[in-house]
C-alpha positions as CSV (number, residue, x, y, z in Angstrom):
1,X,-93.6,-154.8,-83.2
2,X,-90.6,-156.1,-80.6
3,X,-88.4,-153.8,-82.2
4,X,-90.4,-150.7,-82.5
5,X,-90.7,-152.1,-78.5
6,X,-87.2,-152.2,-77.6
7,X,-86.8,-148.7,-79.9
8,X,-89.6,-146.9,-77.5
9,X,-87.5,-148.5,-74.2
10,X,-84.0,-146.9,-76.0
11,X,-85.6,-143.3,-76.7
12,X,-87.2,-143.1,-73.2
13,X,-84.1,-144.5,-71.2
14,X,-82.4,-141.4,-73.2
15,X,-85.1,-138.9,-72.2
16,X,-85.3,-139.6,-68.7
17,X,-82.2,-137.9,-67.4
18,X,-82.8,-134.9,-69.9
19,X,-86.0,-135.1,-67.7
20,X,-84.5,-135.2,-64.1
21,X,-82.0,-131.9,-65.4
22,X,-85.5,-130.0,-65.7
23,X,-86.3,-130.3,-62.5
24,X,-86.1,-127.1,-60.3
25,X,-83.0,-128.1,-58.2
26,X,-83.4,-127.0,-53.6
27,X,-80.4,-126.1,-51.2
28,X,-80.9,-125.8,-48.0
29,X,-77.4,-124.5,-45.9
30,X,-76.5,-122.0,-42.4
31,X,-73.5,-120.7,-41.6
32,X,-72.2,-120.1,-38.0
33,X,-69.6,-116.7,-38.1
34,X,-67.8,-115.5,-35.7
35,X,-68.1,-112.0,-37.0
36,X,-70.7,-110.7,-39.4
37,X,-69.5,-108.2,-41.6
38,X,-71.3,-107.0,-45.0
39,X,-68.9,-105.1,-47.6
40,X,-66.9,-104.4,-44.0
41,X,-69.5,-102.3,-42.8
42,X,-70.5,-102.1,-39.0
43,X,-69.4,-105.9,-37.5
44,X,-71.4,-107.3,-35.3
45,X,-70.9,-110.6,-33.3
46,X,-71.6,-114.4,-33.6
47,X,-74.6,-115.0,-35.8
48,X,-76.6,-117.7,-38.0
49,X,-77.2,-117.2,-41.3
50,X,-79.5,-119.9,-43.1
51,X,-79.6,-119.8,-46.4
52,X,-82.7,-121.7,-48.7
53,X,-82.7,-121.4,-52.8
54,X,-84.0,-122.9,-55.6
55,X,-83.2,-122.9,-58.8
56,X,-83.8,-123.8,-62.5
57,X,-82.6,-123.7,-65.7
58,X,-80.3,-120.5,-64.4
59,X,-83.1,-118.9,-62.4
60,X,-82.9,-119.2,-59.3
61,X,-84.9,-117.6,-55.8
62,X,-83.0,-117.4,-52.5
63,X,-83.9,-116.4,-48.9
64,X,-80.8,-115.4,-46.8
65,X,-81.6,-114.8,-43.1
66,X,-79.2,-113.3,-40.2
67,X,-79.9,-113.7,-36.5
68,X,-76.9,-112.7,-33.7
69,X,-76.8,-114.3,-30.6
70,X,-77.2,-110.6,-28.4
71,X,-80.4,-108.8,-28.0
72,X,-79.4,-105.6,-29.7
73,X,-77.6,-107.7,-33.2
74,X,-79.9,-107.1,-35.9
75,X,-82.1,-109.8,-37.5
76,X,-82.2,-109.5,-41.3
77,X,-84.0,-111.5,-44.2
78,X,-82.8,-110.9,-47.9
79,X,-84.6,-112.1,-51.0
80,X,-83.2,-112.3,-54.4
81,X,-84.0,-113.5,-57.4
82,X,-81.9,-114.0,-60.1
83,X,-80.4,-115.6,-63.5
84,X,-77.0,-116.9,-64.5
85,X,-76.0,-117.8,-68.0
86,X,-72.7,-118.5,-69.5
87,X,-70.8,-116.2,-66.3
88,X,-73.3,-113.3,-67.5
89,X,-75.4,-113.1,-63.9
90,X,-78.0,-110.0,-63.1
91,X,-80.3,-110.0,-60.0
92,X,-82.6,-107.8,-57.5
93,X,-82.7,-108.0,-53.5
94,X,-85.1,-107.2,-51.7
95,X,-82.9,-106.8,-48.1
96,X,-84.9,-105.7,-44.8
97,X,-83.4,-105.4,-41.1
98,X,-85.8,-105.8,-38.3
99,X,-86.2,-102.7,-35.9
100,X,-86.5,-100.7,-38.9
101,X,-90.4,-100.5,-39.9
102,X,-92.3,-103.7,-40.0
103,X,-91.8,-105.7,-43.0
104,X,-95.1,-104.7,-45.2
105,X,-94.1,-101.3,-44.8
106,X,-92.9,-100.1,-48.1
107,X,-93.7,-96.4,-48.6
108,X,-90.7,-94.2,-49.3
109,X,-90.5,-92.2,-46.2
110,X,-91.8,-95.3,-44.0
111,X,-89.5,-98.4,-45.1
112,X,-86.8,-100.8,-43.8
113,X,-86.6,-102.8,-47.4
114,X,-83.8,-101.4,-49.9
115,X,-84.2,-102.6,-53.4
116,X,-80.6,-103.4,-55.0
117,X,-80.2,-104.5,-58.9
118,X,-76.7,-106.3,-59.5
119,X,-75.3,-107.2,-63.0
120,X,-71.8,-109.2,-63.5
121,X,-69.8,-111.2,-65.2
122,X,-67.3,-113.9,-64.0
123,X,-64.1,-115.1,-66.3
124,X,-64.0,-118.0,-64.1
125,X,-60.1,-116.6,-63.0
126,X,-62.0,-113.1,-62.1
127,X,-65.7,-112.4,-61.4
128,X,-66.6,-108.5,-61.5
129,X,-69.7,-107.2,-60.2
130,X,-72.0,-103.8,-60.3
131,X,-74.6,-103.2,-57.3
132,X,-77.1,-100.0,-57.3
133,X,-80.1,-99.3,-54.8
134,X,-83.0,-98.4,-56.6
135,X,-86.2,-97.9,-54.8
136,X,-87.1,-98.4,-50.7
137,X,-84.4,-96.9,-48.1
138,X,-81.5,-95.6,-49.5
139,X,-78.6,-92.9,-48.5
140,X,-78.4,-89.3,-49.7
141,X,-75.3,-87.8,-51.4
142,X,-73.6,-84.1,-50.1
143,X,-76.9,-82.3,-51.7
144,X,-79.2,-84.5,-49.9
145,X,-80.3,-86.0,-52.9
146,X,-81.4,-90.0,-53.1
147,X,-78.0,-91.3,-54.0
148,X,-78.6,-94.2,-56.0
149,X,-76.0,-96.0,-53.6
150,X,-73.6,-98.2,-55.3
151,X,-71.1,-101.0,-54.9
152,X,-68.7,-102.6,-56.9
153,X,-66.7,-105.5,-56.9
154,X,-63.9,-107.9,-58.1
155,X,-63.2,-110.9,-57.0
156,X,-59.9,-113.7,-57.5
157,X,-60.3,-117.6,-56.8
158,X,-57.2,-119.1,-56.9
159,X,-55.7,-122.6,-54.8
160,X,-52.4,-122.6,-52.4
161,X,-51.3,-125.3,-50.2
162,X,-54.2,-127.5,-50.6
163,X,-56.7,-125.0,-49.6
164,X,-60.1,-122.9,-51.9
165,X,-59.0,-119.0,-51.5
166,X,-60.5,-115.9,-53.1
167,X,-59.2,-112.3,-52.6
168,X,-62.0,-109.4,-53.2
169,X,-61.5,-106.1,-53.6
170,X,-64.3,-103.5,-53.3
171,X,-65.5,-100.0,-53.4
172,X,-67.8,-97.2,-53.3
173,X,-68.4,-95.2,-56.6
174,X,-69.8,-92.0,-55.6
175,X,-70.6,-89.9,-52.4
176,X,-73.3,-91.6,-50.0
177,X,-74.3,-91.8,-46.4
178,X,-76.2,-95.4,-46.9
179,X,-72.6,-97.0,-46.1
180,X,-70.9,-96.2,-42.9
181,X,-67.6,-95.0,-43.8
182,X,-69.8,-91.7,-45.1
183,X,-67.7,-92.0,-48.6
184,X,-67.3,-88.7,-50.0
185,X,-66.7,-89.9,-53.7
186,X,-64.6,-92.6,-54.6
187,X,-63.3,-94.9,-52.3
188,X,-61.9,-98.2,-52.0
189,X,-64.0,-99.7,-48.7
190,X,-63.1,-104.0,-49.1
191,X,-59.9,-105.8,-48.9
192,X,-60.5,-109.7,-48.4
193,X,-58.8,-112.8,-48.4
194,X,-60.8,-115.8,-47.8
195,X,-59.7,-119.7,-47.4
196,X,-61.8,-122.8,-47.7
197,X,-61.6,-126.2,-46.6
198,X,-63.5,-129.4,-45.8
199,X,-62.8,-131.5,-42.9
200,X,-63.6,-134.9,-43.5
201,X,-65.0,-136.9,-40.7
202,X,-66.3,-140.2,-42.2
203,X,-67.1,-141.4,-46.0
204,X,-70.1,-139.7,-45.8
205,X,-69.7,-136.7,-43.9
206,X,-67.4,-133.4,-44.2
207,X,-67.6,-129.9,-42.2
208,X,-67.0,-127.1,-44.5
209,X,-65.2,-124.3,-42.9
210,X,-63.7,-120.7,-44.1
211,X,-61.5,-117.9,-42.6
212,X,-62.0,-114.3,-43.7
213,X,-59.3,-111.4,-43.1
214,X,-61.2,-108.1,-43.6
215,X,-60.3,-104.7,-44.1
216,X,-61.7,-101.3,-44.8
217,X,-59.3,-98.9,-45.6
218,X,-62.0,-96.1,-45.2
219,X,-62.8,-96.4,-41.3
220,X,-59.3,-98.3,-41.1
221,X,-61.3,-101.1,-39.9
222,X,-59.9,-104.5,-39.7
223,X,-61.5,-108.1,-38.8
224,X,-60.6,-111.4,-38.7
225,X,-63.8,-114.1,-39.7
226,X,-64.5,-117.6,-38.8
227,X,-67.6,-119.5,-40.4
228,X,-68.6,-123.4,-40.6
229,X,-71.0,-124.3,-42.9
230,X,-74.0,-127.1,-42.1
């Protein structure tokens, strides 16, 4: 009987952390820019962007938010959901910008949400990913025709001099108004370089921060990003 009790102890000891693993796993994070850009389309200026996820077992549900500090910067709120095995990743947002139509608007012809289905893969030395709009607002192509507006990307993580960096390249596929750079087929509309680092303050405390150089050699755009993350 004492060793079947010390046996029970052993096999329950084991299963406890297998337990704790199986529990859906929170984040809670905001980012301060000084710029915000999205695949170097239109920048605007400083804003927050809070970000709250969960996830489990490679599911996972996030809410992304944007709010600028001037009266005319729009405020956005982007839901995704999402799983992740073995660097195989595929996901749908749900993004809507206020002063569009109000949010429970979704009717074709009356809608600020645009519905985007991403698929990827990452290598760990090179992630490469596929986004297409499929349903809510979209852009048009030279016809006028829904244009089924896509993105693609690859991205590089790689450390120099102590520091996180990752350089991105992306691009539009095929003609659509739904980005600003109006691309007329093909056209190469990202070039990033990004750097990471923590500053540590005490034992217990560190201040992520990044720096973003950003350029669209479509509109001939170019930016340079600062962000600290809470």
């Amino acid at each position: 009987m004492k060793k079947r009790w010390w046996t029970g102890l052993a096999v329950l000891c084991g299963y406890l952390p297998l337990v704790a693993q199986d529990r859906p796993e929170v984040e809670l994070s905001a980012d301060v820019v000084s710029v915000n850009m999205w695949r170097a389309q239109t920048p605007y200026g400083v804003s927050i962007q809070p970000t709250l996820s969960v996830s489990w077992k490679g599911l996972w549900l996030s809410a992304w938010g944007n709010a600028g500090f001037k009266h005319d910067d729009p405020r956005e709120i982007d839901l995704t959901l999402g799983y992740e095995r073995n660097g195989f990743s595929v996901s749908v947002t749900d993004y809507w910008i206020d002063g569009t139509s109000g949010y429970f608007h979704f009717s074709p012809d009356n809608t600020g949400h645009t519905f985007e289905a991403q698929v990827g893969y990452d290598f760990n030395f090179l992630s490469v990913n596929w986004y297409t709009n499929f349903a809510g607002y979209d852009g048009v192509d030279s016809h006028g025709n829904r244009a089924y507006s896509s993105y693609m990307e690859v991205a590089a993580p790689f450390r120099l001099g102590g520091l996180e960096w990752e350089a991105r390249v992306g691009a539009v596929p095929w003609t659509t108004d739904f980005y600003n750079d109006g691309s007329t087929g093909f056209a190469v509309t990202l070039l990033q370089l990004e750097a990471k680092k923590e500053i540590q303050f005490t034992s217990k405390f560190t201040l992520p921060i990044f720096a973003r150089l950003v350029f669209n050699p479509t509109t001939e755009a170019a930016r340079m990003v600062f962000g600290v993350t809470f």
